[in-house]
N, C-alpha and C positions, 0 to 999 in steps of 0.2 A: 519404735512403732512407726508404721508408713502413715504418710499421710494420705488422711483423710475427710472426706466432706461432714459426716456426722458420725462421732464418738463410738466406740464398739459397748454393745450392753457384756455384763459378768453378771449370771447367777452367781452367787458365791454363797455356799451353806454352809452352817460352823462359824457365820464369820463375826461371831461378837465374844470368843475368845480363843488364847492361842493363836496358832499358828494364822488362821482364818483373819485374825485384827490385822497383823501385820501383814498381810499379803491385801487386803480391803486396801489399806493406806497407801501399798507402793504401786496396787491398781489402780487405785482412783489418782497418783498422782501422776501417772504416763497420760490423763485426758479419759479415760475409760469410765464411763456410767456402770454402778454398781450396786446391786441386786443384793444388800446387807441381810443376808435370811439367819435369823436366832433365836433358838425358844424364848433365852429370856428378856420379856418387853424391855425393863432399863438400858440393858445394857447392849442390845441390838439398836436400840432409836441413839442412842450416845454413841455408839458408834458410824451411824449413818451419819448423822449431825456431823461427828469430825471430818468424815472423807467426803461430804458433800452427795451420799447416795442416798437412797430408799428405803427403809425398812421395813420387811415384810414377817409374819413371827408363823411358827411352826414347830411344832413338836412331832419329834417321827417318829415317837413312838404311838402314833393316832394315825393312823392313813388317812382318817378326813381331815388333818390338818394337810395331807401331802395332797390333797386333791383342790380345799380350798385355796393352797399356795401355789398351785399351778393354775388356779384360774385366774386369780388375782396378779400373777405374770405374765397372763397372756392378756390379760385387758392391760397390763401397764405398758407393754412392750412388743413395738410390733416387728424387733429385730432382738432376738439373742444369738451372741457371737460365740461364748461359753458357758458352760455350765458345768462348775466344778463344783464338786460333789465334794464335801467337806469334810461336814459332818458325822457325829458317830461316837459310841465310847465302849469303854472295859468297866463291865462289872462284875464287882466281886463275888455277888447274892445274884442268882438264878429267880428272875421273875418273868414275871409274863404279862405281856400289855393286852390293851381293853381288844385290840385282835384278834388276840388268843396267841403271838406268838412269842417266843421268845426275844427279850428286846434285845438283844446283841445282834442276832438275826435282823430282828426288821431295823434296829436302827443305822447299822453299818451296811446294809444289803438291799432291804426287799423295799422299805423306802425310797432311797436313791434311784432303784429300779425304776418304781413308779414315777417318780416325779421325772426320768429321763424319758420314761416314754410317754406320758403326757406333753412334753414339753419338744420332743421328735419332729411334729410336727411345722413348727417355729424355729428348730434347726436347721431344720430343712427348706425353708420356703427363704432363712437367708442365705445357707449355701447357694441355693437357684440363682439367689440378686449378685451374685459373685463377689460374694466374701467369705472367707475362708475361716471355720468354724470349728468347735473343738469340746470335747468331752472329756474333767478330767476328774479325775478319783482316787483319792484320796486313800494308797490301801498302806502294807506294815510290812515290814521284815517279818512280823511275827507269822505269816502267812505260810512260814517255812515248819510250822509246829500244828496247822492248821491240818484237819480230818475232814473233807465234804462228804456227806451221807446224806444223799436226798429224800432216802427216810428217814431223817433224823436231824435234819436242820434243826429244832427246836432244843437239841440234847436232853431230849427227857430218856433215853436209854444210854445213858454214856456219863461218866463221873464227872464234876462239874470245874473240878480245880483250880477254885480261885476266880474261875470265868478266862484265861489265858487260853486255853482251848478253845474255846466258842470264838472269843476272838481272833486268835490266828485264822479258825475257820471263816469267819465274815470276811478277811480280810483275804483271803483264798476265795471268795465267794467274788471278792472285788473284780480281783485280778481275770477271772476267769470271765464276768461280765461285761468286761473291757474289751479283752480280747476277741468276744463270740459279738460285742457289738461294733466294734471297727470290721469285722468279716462281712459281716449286715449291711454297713454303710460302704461301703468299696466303692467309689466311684460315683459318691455325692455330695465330696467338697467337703466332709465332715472328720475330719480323725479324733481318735480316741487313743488316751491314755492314763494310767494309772502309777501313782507312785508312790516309794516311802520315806518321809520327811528326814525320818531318824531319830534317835531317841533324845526327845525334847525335854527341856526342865520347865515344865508348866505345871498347872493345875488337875491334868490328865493322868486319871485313871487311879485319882486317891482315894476311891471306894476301896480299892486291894492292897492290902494289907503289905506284897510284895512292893508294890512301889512306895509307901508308903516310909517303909523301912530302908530302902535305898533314899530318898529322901532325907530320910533320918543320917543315917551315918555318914551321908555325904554333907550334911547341913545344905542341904540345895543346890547341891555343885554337883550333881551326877546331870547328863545330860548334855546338850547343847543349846544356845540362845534359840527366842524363838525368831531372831531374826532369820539364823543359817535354817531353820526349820523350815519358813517359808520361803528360802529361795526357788526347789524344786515347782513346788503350786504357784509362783508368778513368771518362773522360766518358762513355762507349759501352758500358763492363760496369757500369755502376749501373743502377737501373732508374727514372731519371726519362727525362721524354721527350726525344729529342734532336731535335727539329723537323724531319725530313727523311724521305723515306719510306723504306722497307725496298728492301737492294737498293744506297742512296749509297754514296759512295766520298767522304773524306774527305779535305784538305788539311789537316793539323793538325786543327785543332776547325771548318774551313770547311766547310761542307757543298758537295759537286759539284766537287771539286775538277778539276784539268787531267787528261785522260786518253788515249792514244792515242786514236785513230779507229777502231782496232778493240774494246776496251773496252765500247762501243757496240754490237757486231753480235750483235743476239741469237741469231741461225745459229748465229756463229759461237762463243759460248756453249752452246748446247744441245750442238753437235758435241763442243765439249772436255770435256762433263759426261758426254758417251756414251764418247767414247775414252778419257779415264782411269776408268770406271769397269770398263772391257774388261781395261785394263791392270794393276788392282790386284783384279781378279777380285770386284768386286762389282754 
């Protein structure tokens, strides 16, 4: 980290388990003030508590919690350096939040949206102070199985399987949000990136019965630590340079990683930037 006169702020979402805890600790221990955001209250304040950060709580599957937690970081904070988008999960069972949307959608997608552009603002006003600023998100390999249909973000016309589908889609949904928002910010000290940790041996995504059962016959040994899991999301939220332009999508710490073929379509980017911005009324 360069020096500096006062500390870099981290939104950090997700960060009260998984990959999110370990990446809080090795951020707050470079000197970096950090923005502990987790639905659940225990265990987001116990984790602030240990790295010395803040804990703010949010459920995203509510958009009024993503609106009241962006107010509540902009009265905390009158400098964010990053804002990594964490958060998110695979579920097995198709339901639908008090929204009305489908929560694989809103919680790996239409959430993060909003709270990045609430928050746009405040990125912007420290790029201005000339410090070098960053957008980073959180997406999947599985992105590569993923189907965007902007009439059909919700999958109420498309088989549900498992929730694997929806999620490679949200996470296609990531990638392309990333992409279409580095194009946005060009030339205002801001980049953006998105990556995939890898496949982690956590608590993640035992609603489905597939991971569950890997789990099972690996007795816990499928996966990688969550330490290697969050080295990509503390690579990306320091502020040296990560050799790739604003915009990549990362394989672990590889820059360009594999992506569907729609990933790619900048159309088809702009389009998802316009429709969930329609959706979440910004």
């Amino acid at each position: 980290m360069s020096g500096q006169s006062t500390p870099r702020t981290i939104v950090l979402t997700g960060a009260s388990s998984g990959i999110g805890v370990v990446a809080a600790e090795q951020l707050a221990a470079q000197g970096n003030e950090i923005a502990i955001v987790g639905r659940n209250p225990e265990r987001t304040r116990a984790v602030a508590e240990r790295v010395g950060g803040t804990p703010f709580l949010a459920d995203f599957e509510r958009l009024a919690d993503v609106h009241a937690l962006a107010d509540a970081l902009l009265q905390r904070y009158e400098r964010i350096d990053v804002l990594a988008n964490n958060a998110g999960g695979l579920y097995a069972k198709r339901e639908i939040t008090v929204d009305g949307h489908e929560r694989t959608i809103q919680t790996n997608h239409l959430a993060p949206f909003l709270l990045t552009k609430l928050l746009l603002p405040r990125l912007e006003s420290t790029a201005e102070a000339g410090h070098p600023v960053r957008v980073v998100s959180t997406a999947s390999v599985a992105n590569r199985f993923g189907r965007l249909r902007l009439d059909d973000l919700d999958f109420a016309q498309r088989p549900w399987m498992g929730g694997w589908r929806a999620y490679g889609t949200a996470k296609l949904a990531t990638i392309l949000f990333i992409r279409e928002l580095a194009e946005r910010l060009t030339g205002t000290g801001i980049d953006a990136f998105s990556f995939h940790p890898g496949t982690i041996a956590t608590n993640f995504g035992l609603s489905s019965p597939l991971i569950r059962f890997g789990s099972a016959v690996t007795r816990g040994g499928y996966g990688i630590g969550v330490d290697r899991g969050a080295a990509p999301l503390v690579m990306l939220a320091t502020d040296s340079p990560v050799g790739a332009p604003s915009g990549t999508y990362f394989d672990r710490l590889r820059a360009n990683g594999v992506m569907r073929h729609q990933a790619k379509n900048a159309q088809l980017g702009r389009d998802l930037w316009n429709v969930s911005a329609e959706i979440v009324g910004v």
